[in-house]
C-alpha positions, -999 to 999 in steps of 0.1 A, spaced: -287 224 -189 -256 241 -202 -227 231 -183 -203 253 -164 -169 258 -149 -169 282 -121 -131 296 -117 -123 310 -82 -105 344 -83 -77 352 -59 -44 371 -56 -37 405 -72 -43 417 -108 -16 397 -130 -28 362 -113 -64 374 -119 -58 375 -157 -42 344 -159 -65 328 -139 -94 346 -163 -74 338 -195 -68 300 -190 -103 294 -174 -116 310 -204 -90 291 -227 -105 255 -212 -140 266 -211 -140 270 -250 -121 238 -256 -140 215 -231 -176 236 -252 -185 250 -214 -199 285 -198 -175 301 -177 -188 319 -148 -164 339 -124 -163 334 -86 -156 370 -75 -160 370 -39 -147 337 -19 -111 342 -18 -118 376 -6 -140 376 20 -111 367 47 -103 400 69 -66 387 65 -71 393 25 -57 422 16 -64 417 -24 -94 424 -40 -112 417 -73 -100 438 -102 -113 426 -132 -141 452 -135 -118 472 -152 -120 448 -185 -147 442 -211 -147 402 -202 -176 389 -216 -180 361 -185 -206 364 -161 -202 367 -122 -215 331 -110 -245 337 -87 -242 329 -48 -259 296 -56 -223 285 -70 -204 303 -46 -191 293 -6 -195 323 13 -197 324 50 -184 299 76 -205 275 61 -197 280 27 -162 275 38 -168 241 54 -192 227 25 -162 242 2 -138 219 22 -161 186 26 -164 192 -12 -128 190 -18 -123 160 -1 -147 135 -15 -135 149 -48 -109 120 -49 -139 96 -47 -161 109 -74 -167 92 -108 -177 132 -124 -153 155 -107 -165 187 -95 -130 202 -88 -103 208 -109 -73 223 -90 -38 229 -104 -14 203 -95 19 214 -75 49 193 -72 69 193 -41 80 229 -45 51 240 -53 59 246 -85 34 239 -116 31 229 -154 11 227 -180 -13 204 -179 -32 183 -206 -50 163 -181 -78 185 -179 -92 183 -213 -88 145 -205 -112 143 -173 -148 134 -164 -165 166 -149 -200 172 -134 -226 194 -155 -205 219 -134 -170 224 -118 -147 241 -99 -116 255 -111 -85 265 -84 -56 279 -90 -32 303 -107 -21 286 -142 4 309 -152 9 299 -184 -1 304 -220 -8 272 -227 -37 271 -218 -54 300 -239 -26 307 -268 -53 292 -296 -79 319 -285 -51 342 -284 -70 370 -300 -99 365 -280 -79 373 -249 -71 405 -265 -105 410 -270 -117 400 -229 -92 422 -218 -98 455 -235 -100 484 -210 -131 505 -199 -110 533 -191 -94 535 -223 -106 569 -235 -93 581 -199 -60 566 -197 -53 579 -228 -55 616 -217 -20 605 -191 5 629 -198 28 597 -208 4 577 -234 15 600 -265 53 599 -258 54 561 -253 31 556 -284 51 578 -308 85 571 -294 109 538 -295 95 535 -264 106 504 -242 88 494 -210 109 486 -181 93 469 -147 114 465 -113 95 449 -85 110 462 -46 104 451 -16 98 420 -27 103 394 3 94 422 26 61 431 29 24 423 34 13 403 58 29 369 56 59 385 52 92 377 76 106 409 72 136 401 54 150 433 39 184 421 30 170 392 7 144 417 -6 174 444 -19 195 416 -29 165 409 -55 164 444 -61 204 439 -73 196 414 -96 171 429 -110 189 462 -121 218 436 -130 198 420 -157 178 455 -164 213 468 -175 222 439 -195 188 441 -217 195 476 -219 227 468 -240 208 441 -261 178 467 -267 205 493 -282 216 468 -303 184 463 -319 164 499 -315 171 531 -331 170 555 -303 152 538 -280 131 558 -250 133 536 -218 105 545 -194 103 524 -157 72 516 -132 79 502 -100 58 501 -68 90 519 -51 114 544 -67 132 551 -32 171 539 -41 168 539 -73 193 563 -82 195 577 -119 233 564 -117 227 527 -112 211 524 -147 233 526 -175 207 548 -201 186 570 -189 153 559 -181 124 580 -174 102 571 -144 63 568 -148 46 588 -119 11 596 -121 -3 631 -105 -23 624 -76 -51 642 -90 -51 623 -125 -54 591 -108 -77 603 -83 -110 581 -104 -96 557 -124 -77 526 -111 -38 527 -111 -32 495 -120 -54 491 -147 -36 527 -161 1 511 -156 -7 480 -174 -25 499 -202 5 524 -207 27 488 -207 10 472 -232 14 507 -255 54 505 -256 67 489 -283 94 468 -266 100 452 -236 123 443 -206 101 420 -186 110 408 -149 96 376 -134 63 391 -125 25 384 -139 16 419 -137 45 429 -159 44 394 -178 6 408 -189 20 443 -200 41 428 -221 21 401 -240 -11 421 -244 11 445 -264 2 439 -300 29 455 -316 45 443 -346 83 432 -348 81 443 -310 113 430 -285 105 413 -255 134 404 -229 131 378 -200 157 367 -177 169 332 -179 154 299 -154 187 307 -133 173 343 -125 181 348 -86 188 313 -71 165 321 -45 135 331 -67 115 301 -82 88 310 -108 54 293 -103 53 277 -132 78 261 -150 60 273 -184 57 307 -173 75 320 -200 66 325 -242 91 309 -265 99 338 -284 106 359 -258 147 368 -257 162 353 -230 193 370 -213 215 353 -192 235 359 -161 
């Protein structure tokens, strides 16, 4: 019997390819079958994510409903499961520790454990730790379908034949969805900081780029005047009809991961964009640890050494 680990998809498109990458990362070092749980973190009404990694050539499987808790009683057989965990000689959970922040790490102890002939895998592992020695590989799983059609966007050309540097800035951040409190003022203030240290990389970029071509995504240009950047910066907005079969997303993070440099904000989605760009002698920018007080990344090994840090 080959022996599997089952990773349990959740959250939006950036956590889904870190959770992908590192399940796929320990599968190959612990000499196991991945299989991908696509449905149970999705079937709650409340959930208002969905699956999105259709839009990749992963060579993984979709585990079969035999391996999956769907239903109410899915969901208490999941739970029951969890809790005599602790108890069993063979795990058949592996779920990403969290400290009292709820903040994560790296963690070796995985490769160190006792499984079952199959296992459960929970949680976001936003790190490349866990799949930097199958680096290429990655690459590889997380080629696009849509290539051939995302490359007909009126933008792909310009950013591929231009100094082009990608530029993210994530709104509305503590103010929306559904477990959201409404807070707007903490939400622009995040905004703020994030055109702050946008402007400073901006500087640094200049210093290293021959006429470099800044081009922005955001998931809301509203108040982002052209004045409170100091370069301008050309805004990526696709025409309805363009985008009308293909999945915007997948488009945005393709068009990304074709600039040649980067300004990255703390965000997985733009984190991805970044790193799956395979350009040589490319620039990538990250704010430092001490990035807005009140933001805490997941995990504290979020970030790739040889990205440039810029400080407050």
């Amino acid at each position: 019997m080959t022996k599997k680990i089952i990773i349990r998809m959740s959250n939006e498109l950036g956590n889904q390819l870190f959770m992908y990458a590192s399940a796929y990362g320990i599968a190959k070092k612990l000499n196991r079958t991945l299989l991908i749980d696509d449905e149970t973190a999705y079937t709650s009404k409340k959930n208002i994510s969905r699956y999105a990694l259709s839009n990749f050539k992963i060579s993984s499987k979709k585990a079969s409903n035999k391996y999956k808790f769907l239903g109410f009683f899915g969901y208490i057989r999941r739970k029951l499961l969890k809790k005599i965990n602790i108890f069993l000689k063979q795990k058949k959970f592996f779920i990403e520790i969290k400290n009292k922040k709820k903040i994560t790490k790296f963690n070796n102890e995985i490769f160190e454990q006792d499984f079952s002939d199959f296992f459960y895998l929970e949680g976001h592992f936003e790190t490349e730790k866990y799949f930097k020695e199958c680096e290429n590989e990655i690459c590889n799983e997380f080629k696009f379908i849509d290539e051939d059609k995302f490359q007909k966007s009126p933008y792909y050309n310009k950013i591929v034949n231009q100094n082009s540097v990608s530029i993210c800035i994530r709104q509305n951040r503590f103010s929306e969805g559904l477990d959201k409190d409404g807070n707007e003022n903490k939400s622009n203030q995040f905004s703020q900081e994030q055109i702050k240290y946008i402007n400073k990389s901006i500087i640094h970029i200049k210093e290293r780029v021959k006429n470099p071509v800044f081009y922005m995504w955001s998931n809301d240009f509203s108040n982002l005047e052209d004045n409170l950047f100091n370069e301008k910066i050309n805004r990526v907005i696709h025409d309805d009809i363009f985008i009308s079969n293909i999945d915007k997303r997948s488009l945005d993070l393709y068009l990304i991961s074709k600039a040649k440099n980067h300004i990255v904000i703390p965000s997985s989605f733009n984190w991805w964009g970044a790193w799956l760009s395979k350009k040589e002698n490319k620039i990538i920018m990250r704010p430092s640890n001490s990035f807005f007080s009140e933001f805490k990344l997941n995990n504290r090994d979020f970030w790739p050494k040889d990205w440039i840090v810029i400080n407050e």
